[in-house]
C-alpha positions in Angstrom: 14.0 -12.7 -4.6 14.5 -9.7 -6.4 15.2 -6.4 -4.7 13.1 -5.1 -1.8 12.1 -1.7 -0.4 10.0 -0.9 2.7 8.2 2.5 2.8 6.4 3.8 5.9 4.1 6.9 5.8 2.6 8.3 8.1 -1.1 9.6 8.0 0.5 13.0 7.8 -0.5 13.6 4.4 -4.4 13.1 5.5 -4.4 14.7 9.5 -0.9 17.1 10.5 -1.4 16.4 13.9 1.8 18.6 15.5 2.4 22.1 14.4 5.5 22.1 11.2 4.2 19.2 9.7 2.9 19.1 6.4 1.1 17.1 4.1 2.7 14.5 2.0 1.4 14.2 -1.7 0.7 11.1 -3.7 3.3 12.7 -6.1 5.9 13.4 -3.6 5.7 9.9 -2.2 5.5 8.3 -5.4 8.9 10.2 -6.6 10.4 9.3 -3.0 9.4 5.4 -3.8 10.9 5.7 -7.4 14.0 7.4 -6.2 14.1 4.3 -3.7 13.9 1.5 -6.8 16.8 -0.1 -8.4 15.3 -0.4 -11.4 12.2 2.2 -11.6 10.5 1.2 -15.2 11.0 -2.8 -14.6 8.6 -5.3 -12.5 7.6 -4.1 -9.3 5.3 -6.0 -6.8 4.0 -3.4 -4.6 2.0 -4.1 -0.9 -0.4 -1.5 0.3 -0.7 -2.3 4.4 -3.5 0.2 5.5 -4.1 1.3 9.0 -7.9 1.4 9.3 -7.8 1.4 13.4 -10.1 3.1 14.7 -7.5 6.3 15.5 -7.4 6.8 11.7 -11.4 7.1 11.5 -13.7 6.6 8.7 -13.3 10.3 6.9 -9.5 9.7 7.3 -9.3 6.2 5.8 -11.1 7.2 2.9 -8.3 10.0 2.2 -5.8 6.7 2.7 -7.5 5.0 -0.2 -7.7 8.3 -2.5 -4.0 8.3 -1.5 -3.3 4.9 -2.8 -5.6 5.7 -6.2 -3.5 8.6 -6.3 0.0 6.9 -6.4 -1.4 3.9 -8.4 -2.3 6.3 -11.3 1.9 7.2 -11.9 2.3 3.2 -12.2 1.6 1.0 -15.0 -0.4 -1.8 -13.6 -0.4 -4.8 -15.6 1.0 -8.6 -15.6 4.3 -7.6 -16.7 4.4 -4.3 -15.0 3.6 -3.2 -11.9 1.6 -6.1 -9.4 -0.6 -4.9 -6.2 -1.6 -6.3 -3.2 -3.7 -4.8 -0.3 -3.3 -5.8 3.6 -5.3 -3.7 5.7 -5.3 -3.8 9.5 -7.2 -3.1 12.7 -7.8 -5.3 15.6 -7.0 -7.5 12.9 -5.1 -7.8 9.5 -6.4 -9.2 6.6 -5.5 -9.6 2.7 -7.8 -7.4 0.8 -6.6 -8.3 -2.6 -3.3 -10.1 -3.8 -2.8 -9.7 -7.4 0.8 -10.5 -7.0 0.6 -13.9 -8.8 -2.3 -12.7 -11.4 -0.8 -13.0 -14.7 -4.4 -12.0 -16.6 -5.3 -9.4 -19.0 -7.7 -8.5 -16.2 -4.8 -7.3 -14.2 -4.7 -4.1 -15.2 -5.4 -0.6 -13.4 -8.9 0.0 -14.6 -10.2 -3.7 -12.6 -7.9 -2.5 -9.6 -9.4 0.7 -9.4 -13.1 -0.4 -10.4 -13.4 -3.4 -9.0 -10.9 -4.2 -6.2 -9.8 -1.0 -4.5 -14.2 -0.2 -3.5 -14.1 -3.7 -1.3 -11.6 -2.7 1.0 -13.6 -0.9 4.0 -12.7 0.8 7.0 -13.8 -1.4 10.5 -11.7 0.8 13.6 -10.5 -1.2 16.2 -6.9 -1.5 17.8 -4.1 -0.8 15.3 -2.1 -4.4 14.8 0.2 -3.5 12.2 2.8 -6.6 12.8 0.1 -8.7 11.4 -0.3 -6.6 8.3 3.9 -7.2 8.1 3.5 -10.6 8.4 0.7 -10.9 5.9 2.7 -9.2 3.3 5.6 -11.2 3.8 3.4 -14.3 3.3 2.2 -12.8 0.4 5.7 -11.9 -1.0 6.7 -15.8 0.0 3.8 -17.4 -1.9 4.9 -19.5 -5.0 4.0 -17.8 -8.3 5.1 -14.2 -7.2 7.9 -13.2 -9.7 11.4 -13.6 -8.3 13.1 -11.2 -10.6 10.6 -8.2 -9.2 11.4 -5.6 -7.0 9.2 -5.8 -3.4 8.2 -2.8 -2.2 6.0 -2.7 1.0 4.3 0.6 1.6 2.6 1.3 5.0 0.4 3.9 5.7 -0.7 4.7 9.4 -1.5 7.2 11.9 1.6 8.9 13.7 2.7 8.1 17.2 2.5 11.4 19.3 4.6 11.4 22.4 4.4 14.0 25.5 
């Protein structure tokens, strides 16, 4: 398996929630994420896990998915380029979309963004994100997902406020 990077966020970006935070830009993380690849400009496989508990909320979630249009548009998304998959989780995780394997002229960022990036919906509930881990690792395990890529898993949730 080819290298692999793990990137949690924070819904900081969408909903500061103690004072000195700020918001996180789909630029900023975007440049933190390319900083963080080995090789940048090569194949990249790339897992969205969304927190769409119901702490996030509906308005919230739908600034998480402008969020994830927003970094998509500084990648090339194509068979030999960049690859997406979506996990999402509440109460329960599911796969959205796993293009990971999709070797199609229909992979390309105009279908991700027109036709599978609207499905993905918000539902609230409890916030399980182990099972959005473990559904992205399945994904990344799955035969036809390109060995020579570089795995990057990028979370997005709420924070965790303490007293």
């Amino acid at each position: 398996m080819g290298a692999f990077v793990v990137m949690s966020l924070l819904v900081l970006f969408v909903s500061p929630a103690v004072e000195g935070q700020s918001a996180m830009s789909a630029s900023v993380a975007t440049n933190t994420l390319k900083a963080a690849l080995p090789n940048p400009n090569r194949a990249i496989d790339i897992i969205f896990a969304l927190d769409r508990s119901g702490s996030v909320g509906s308005s919230n979630y739908n600034k998480i998915i402008d969020f994830v249009k927003a970094v998509l548009s500084h990648f090339s998304v194509s068979p030999t380029t960049t690859r997406v998959a979506v996990v999402s989780f509440g109460s329960t995780a599911k796969v959205d979309f796993d293009l990971l394997r999709w070797t199609s002229n229909n992979n390309n960022k105009c279908e991700l963004l027109r036709t599978y990036i609207p499905r993905i919906k918000y539902t609230g509930g409890a916030t399980n994100t182990i099972g959005a881990l473990y559904h992205a690792l399945a994904l990344l395990k799955k035969s036809g997902v390109r060995r020579y890529s570089t795995k990057v898993v990028f979370t997005i949730t709420e924070p965790i406020l303490c007293d």
